[in-house]
C-alpha positions in Angstrom: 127.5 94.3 56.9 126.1 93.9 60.3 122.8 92.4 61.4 120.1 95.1 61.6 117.0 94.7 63.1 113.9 96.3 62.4 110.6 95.7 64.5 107.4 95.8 62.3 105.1 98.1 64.7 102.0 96.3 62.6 101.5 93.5 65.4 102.0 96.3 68.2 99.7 97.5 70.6 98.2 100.4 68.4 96.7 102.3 70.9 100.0 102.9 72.8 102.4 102.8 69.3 104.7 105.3 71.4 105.3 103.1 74.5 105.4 100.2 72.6 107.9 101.8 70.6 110.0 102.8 73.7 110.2 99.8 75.6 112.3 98.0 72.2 114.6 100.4 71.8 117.4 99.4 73.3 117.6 96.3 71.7 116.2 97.3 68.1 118.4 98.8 65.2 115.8 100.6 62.7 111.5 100.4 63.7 110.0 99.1 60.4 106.7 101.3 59.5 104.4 99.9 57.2 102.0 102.2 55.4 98.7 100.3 53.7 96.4 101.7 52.0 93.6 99.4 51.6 93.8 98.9 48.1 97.4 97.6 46.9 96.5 95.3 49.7 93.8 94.6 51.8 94.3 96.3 54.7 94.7 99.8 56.1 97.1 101.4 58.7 98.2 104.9 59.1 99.5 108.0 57.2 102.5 110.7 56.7 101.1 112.3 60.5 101.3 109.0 62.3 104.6 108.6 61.1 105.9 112.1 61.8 104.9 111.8 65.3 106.4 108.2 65.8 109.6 109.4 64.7 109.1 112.4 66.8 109.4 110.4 69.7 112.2 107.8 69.0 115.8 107.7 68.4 115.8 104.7 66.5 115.7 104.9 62.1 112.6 104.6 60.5 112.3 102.6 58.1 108.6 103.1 56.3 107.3 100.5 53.6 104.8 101.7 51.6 102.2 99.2 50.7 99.6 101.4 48.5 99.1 102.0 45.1 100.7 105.1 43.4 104.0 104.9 45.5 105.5 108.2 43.5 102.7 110.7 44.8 103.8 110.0 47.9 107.2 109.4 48.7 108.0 113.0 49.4 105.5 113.3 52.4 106.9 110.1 53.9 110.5 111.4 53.2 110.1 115.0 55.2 108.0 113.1 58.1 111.2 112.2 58.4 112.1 108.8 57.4 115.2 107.3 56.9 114.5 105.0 54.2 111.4 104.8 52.1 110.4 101.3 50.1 107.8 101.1 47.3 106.5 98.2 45.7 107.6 97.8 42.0 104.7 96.2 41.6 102.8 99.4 42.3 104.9 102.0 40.7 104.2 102.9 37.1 107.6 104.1 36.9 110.0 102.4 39.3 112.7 104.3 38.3 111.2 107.6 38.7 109.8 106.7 41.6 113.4 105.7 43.0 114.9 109.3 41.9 112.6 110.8 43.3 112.8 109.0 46.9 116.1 110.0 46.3 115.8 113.4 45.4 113.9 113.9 48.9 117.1 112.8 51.4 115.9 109.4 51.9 117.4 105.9 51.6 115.8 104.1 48.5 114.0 101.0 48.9 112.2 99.0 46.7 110.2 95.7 47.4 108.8 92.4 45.9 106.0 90.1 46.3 106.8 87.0 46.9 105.1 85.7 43.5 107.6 88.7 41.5 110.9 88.0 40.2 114.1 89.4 41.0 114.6 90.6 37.6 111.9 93.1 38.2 113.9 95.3 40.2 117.5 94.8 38.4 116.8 97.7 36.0 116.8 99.6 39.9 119.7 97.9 41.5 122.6 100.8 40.8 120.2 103.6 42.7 118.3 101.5 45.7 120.0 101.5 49.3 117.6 98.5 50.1 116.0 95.6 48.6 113.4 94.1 50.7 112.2 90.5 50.2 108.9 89.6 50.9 108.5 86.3 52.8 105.0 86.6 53.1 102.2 88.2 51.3 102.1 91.7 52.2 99.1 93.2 54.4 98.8 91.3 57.5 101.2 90.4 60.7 101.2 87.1 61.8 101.6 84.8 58.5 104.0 82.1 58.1 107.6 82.4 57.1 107.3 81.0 52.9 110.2 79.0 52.5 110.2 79.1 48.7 111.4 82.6 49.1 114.5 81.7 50.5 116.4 81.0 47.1 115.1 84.4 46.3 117.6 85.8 49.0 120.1 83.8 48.2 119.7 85.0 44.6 119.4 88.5 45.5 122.8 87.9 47.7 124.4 86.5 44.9 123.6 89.2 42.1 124.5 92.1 44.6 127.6 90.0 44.4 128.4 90.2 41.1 127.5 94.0 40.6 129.5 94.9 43.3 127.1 96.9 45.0 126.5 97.6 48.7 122.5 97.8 48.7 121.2 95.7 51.7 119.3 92.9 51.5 116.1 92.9 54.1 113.7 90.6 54.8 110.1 90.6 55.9 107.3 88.1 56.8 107.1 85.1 59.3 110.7 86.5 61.0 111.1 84.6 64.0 113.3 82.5 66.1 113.1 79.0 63.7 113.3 81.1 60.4 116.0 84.2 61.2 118.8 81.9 60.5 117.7 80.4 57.4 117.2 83.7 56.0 120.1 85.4 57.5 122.2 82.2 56.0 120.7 82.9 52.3 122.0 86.6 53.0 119.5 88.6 54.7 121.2 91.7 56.5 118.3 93.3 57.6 115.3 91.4 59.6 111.8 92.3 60.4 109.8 91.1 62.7 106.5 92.0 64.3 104.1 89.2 66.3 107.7 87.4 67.1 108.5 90.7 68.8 105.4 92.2 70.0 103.8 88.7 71.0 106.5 88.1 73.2 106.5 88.7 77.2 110.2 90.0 76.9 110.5 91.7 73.2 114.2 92.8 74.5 115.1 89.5 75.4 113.5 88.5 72.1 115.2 90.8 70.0 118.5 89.7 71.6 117.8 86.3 70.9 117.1 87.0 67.1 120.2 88.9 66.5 122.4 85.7 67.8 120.5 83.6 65.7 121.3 85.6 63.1 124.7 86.5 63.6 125.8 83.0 64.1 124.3 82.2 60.7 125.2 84.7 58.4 127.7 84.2 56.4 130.6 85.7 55.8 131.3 89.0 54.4 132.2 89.6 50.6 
């Protein structure tokens, strides 16, 4: 599977999401939109309108991560905004799989994601439904934290298992994504990247996002 590239719009320019969302897309793959609620963690963001009317105005894939608590009551307002893939949090969902089905059930990709502190054999029970398994390198709420290393053998892992199942779910990956950590993590098997304050922080985010998918393409490994 190719490199994909998703641009977190989290360390944007909120006041001008829509340009900010313009002037990357020529270089981005998927724009990564992530949904907080102010509970599952501490922060808050945006809802089901904000997205609609992002996705309005772009060609590019959105990929929206939920970060609140009840993920299943939801999921269907995220999925007819318009979304192409929709990820939960197992650790918020009573019922993961239900949740999943029911992503599912609404036309969009299935995603489901992990705190750094839980294990992968809390999603396993999900692995033969999700489209995406995203990784968290940091913990999830804020932009702008460092890229956890101890995660890594968690990708690798992750890259391993999908392995053995023979599955074709990708593997994505999210916190502290920049130019001296998307190798490491697209060498543990990372397929899909995002990255925000690397991105938006930069004076050139084209020129940035070209320079992240080399450095990831020259260190994945190859396909299995």
């Amino acid at each position: 599977m190719s490199v994909l590239l998703a641009p977190s719009i989290l360390s944007a320019n909120l006041a001008r999401l829509a340009d900010e969302v313009a002037r990357i897309e020529q270089a981005a793959d998927w724009i990564h939109l992530d949904v907080m609620d102010g509970h599952f963690v501490p922060n808050l963001s945006f809802g089901a309108g904000t997205v609609r009317d992002l996705i309005a105005g772009t060609r590019l894939p959105a990929d929206v991560h939920l970060m609140i608590e009840d993920p299943a009551r939801w999921v269907r307002d995220y999925a007819e905004a318009g979304a192409m893939s929709v990820t939960f949090h197992v650790e918020a969902a009573d019922d993961p799989l239900g949740c999943a089905r029911a992503i599912a059930a609404s036309g969009a990709q299935v995603g489901v994601a992990l705190r750094p502190a839980t294990p992968l054999a809390a999603v396993e029970p999900l692995l033969g439904v999700i489209d995406l398994l995203l990784i968290m390198t940091v913990e999830p709420g804020f932009g702008g934290q460092a890229f956890r290393a101890d995660q890594v053998a968690k990708l690798a892992a992750a890259r391993r298992l999908r392995g053995l199942r023979g599955e074709r779910w990708r593997i994505e990956v999210d916190g502290g994504i920049g130019e001296s950590t998307i190798g490491v993590a697209a060498a543990a098997g990372a397929q899909v990247f995002v990255a925000g304050s690397a991105v938006f922080g930069s004076t050139d985010p084209v020129d940035m996002l070209r320079r992240l998918r080399q450095a990831a393409q020259e260190s994945a490994p190859p396909p299995t």
